[in-house]
Structures are given as C-alpha cells and as structure tokens.
N, C-alpha and C positions, 0 to 999 in steps of 0.2 A: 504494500500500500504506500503511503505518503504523508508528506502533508506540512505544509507551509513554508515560509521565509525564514528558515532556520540556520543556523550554524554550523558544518560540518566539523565539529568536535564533541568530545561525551563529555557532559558537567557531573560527576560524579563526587562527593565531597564526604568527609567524614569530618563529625563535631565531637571537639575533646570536651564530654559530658557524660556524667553518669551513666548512662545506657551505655552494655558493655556493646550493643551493635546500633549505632547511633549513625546511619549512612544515607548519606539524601540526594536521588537523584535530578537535578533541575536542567531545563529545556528553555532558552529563551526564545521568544516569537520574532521579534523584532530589535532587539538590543535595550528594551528598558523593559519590557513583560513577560512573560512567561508561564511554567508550570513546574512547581517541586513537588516529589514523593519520596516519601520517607521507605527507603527498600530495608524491606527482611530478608531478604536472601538473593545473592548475585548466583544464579543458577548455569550460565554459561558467560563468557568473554571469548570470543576470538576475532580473527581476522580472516577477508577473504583477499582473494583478488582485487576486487572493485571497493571494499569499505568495511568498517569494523561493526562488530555484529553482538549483542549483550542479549542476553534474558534475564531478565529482573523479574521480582516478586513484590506486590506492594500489597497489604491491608485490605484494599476499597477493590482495588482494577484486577488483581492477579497475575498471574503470569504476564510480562508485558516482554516484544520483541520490540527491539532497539535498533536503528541501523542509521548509523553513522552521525550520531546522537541524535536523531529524531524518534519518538514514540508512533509506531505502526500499529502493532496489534495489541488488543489485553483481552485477558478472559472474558471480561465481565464490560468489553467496549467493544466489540466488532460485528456485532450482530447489525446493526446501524447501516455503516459501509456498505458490508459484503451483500446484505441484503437488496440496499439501496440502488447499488451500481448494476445490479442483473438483475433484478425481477422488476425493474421499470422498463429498460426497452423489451424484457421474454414476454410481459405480457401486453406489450404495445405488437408486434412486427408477427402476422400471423402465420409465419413456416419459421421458426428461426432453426434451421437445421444444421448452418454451418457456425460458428461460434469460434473467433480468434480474441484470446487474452494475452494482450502485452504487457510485463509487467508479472505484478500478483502474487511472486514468490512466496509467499503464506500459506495461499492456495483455498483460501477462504471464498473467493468470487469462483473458481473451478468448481469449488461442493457446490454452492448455492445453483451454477450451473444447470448442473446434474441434477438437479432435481425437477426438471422442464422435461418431460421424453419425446417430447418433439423435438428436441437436439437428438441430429445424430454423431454429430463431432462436435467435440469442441478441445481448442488446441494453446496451449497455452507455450506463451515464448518469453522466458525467462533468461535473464542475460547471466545471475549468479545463482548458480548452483547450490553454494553453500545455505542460502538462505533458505532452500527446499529441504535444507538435509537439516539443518534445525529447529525451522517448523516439523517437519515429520516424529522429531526426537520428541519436542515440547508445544507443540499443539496440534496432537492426532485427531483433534476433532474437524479444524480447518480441513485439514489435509486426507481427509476420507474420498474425496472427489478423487482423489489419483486412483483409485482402486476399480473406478468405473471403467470397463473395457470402452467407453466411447473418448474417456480422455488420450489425450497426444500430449505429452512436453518433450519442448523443444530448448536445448537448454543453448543462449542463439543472443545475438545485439537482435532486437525488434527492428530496428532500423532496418537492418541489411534483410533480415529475413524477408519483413514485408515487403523492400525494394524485388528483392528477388524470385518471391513467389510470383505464381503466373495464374493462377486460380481466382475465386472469388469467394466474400464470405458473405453472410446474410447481416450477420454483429459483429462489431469491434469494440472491445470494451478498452479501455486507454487506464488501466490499475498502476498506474505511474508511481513513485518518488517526485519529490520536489524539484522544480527545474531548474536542479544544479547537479555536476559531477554527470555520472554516466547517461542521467534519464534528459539533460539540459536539450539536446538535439530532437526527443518526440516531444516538446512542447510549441517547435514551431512550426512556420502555418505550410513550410513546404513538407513536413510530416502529415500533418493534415490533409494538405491535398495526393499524397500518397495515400492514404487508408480510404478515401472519397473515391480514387480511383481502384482499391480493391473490393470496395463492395458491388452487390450485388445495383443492379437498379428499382428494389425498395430494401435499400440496407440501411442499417442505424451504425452509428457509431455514439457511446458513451464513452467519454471521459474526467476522471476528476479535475477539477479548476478553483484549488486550495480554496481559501479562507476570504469571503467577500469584505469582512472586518481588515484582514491585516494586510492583504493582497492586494489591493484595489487598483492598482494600474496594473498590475501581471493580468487580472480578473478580466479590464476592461480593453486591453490587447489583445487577449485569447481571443475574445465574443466577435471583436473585431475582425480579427480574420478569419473566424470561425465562419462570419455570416459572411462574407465574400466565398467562401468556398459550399456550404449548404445551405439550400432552399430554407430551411425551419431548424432554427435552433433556439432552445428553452432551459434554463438555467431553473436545476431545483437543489433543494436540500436537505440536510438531515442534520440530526444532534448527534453530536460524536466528542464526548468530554476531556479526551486525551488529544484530543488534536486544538489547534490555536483557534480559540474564541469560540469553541464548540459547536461553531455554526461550520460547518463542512460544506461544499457544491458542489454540484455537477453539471457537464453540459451533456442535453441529448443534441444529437444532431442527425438529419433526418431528411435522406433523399424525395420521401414521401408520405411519412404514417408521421399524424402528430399525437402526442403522447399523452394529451387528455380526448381528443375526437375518437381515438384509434385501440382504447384501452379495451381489452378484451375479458370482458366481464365474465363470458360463457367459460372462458377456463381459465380465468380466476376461479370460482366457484367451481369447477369440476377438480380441479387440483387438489385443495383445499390442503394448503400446505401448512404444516406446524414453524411458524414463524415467530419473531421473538420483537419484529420492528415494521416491518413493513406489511399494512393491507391493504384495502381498495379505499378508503378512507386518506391513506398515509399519501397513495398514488396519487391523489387531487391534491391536496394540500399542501405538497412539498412542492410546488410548482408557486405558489403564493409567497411573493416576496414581501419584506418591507420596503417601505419607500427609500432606505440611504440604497439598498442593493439596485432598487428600479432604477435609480439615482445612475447606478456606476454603468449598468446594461445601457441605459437610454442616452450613453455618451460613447457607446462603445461604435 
C-alpha cells in the first residue's frame, strides 16, 4: 500500500523512563505533524533491495508493516483500503474478468480480489519480493489470495511490465507507495496514459491519490492529468487512521461505467460478502466530498 508526503527514514526512539520497554515509533506527514505509537514488540527489521522493511506491534492497530518508514498495513486498519480500492470499480464494471494489481505487496487488494468469481485472473506485479515474503510470514490473513489458482505474481518494475505486455485488462488497480523512490515514475500522467492504453475499451483503472488534507497540489496534479487522459474520473474516500489525516483517496477512472450510475446492485446482493468497511451504503457516500477537497478537484 502507501500513503502520503513522508520521509524516507524510520523514526524509531526509545525514552530513558521507567518502563523497562518504553519504544515509540513516530511518522511525520509533513515536517511539523504526524503520528506516534508506542511499540511492544519490534517483531521483524530488515532490508530489501529497494527499502527497509519493520513489523511493529502496537496496543490499539496490531501488527503494523512498515516500509521505508511509512505505516502501510495494521491488523486492526486495513480492512478500509483493501476493501475500498476493489470492490468499488468489481462492482461498478460488469465482466471484470481480467484484473492487473500494480503495487500491493501485502497482498490485501489480491484477497479482496478473489473474492468476485467473475475474475478469472487477476495478476499482480510487485517490484519487491521481500515484502510478499513478510506479509506471508506476519499477515497470512492478507495474503490468502495467493493461494487462489486464479492469482498470477509477477515479481516485475510495473512500469516495464505494463510497457511491455501486449494484452489487455478489464481493471487496473494502481496499490502504489508514495511518489517517491521506486513507485515516483507510476504517478505520472505518461504512466497513466500507458494503463489507458492497456485496458480494455470499458476498462477502469483505480488508483490511490494520498491525502486531500496534506497533498493538495500532488492531489490536484494527478486529477489534472488524470482528466486529460479519461473521459470520467471521480475522487472518493475512506477512513484509514494510520495513514496522514485519516482521510485517504482514491481516483476511479473510467473509459465508460460511472461508478454511482453503473453500480451493480444485483451482485452486490447476490454476493453478499462478509465485509468489515465497505457496503452499498459506503459505495454512494464515499464519492461525497467536503467543500476544501471540491475546492482542490474544481482547480485541478
């Protein structure tokens, strides 16, 4: 996953104080705000190729995955996301059969996938390995989707891949990092207009489009080029308390189906999936902005 204008370093601190495990780990947003949690247990630390990688335990969130000191996943925080990112355009786009995830290494949007069986593939292209091999270790619930014979990983730069595939998909979910270090290349608009031209002709593409609160030129760039490149694009969101300002976004984007006209109610309710954030209620609603976010879209 991702998420915000952060710091590519781990704030990791310990306080010489009574408590014999007194270790707090803080996340700045912007260079004067942030997020601190007091960790009980530092459950891995290492390094990959591409960035450093931590699993912490806190009181409130759980297990939380760390990378490259930004807060991605936590037990008791990802249902939100993972939810949010696929089961808006799965039950917008009425065959979604072919399904490419950039990104994701948690492998939270993969489960969530899988559980649409009108996918008959869905492929997911992860540039680090390492971070599949540690969700698997400590959060086997994410990462149940790998076990579906419809999944593909591909373990790949998104970039190059999708340059170089010659197919087409129905959905492209964009489960990015923040655009810096390896993911800084798929947040611009000639990426964009590569995944426009791999879909199908009524294909969606979602992707995350950080924090309206702390972002808001990154916000109102994207949307910018976002709408020179597809006909309907609609910014929604969710609460997500580990990410900055806990207001999270998304963009759909959308050759053809719009994603309150187009909502497919009949399997919604046939599904009837055991979900934790997202329902048909959530589907309308998270498309309703406040006025500062109309604010940053209506200059974009």
């Amino acid at each position: 996953m991702s998420k915000a204008n952060r710091v590519d370093e781990k704030y990791i601190r310990e306080e010489n104080m009574d408590d014999l495990w007194n270790v707090w780990y803080s996340e700045l947003h912007n260079g004067s705000s942030g997020i601190t949690l007091k960790i009980d247990n530092i459950l891995e630390s290492t390094k990959s190729e591409f960035q450093r990688i931590e699993v912490i335990e806190n009181r409130d969130f759980g297990k939380m995955l760390v990378l490259y000191g930004s807060l991605m996943v936590a037990d008791n925080d990802n249902h939100a996301y993972n939810e949010m990112i696929t089961h808006i355009p799965l039950f917008v786009h009425p065959a979604p059969s072919e399904v490419l995830i950039i990104g994701g290494g948690d492998c939270g949007a993969l489960t969530e996938v899988t559980k649409h069986s009108d996918v008959k593939r869905v492929t997911m292209c992860e540039i680090d390995e390492k971070v599949v091999e540690v969700s698997k270790k400590h959060f086997p619930d994410l990462t149940q989707g790998l076990n579906d014979p419809r999944s593909n990983l591909i373990i790949s730069d998104g970039k190059h891949y999708l340059e170089e595939y010659d197919g087409k998909f129905d959905l492209v979910l964009l489960d990015l990092s923040d655009p810096i270090g390896p993911a800084a290349d798929l947040f611009q608009k000639s990426f964009h207009q590569t995944v426009y031209d791999r879909l199908n002709d009524d294909g969606i593409m979602v992707a995350q489009s950080e924090s309206p609160f702390y972002n808001k030129e990154t916000v109102k760039a994207m949307y910018e080029n976002l709408r020179e490149i597809f006909p309907i694009v609609r910014m929604y969101t969710c609460f997500m308390p580990i990410y900055p300002s806990a207001l999270w976004s998304f963009a759909f984007c959308s050759k053809k189906f719009d994603p309150l006209k187009d909502f497919r109610r009949d399997k919604f309710d046939d599904l009837n999936l055991s979900l934790q954030y997202y329902n048909d209620d959530v589907h309308f609603g998270s498309f309703m902005q406040p006025e500062f976010v109309r604010n940053i879209l209506d200059k974009a």
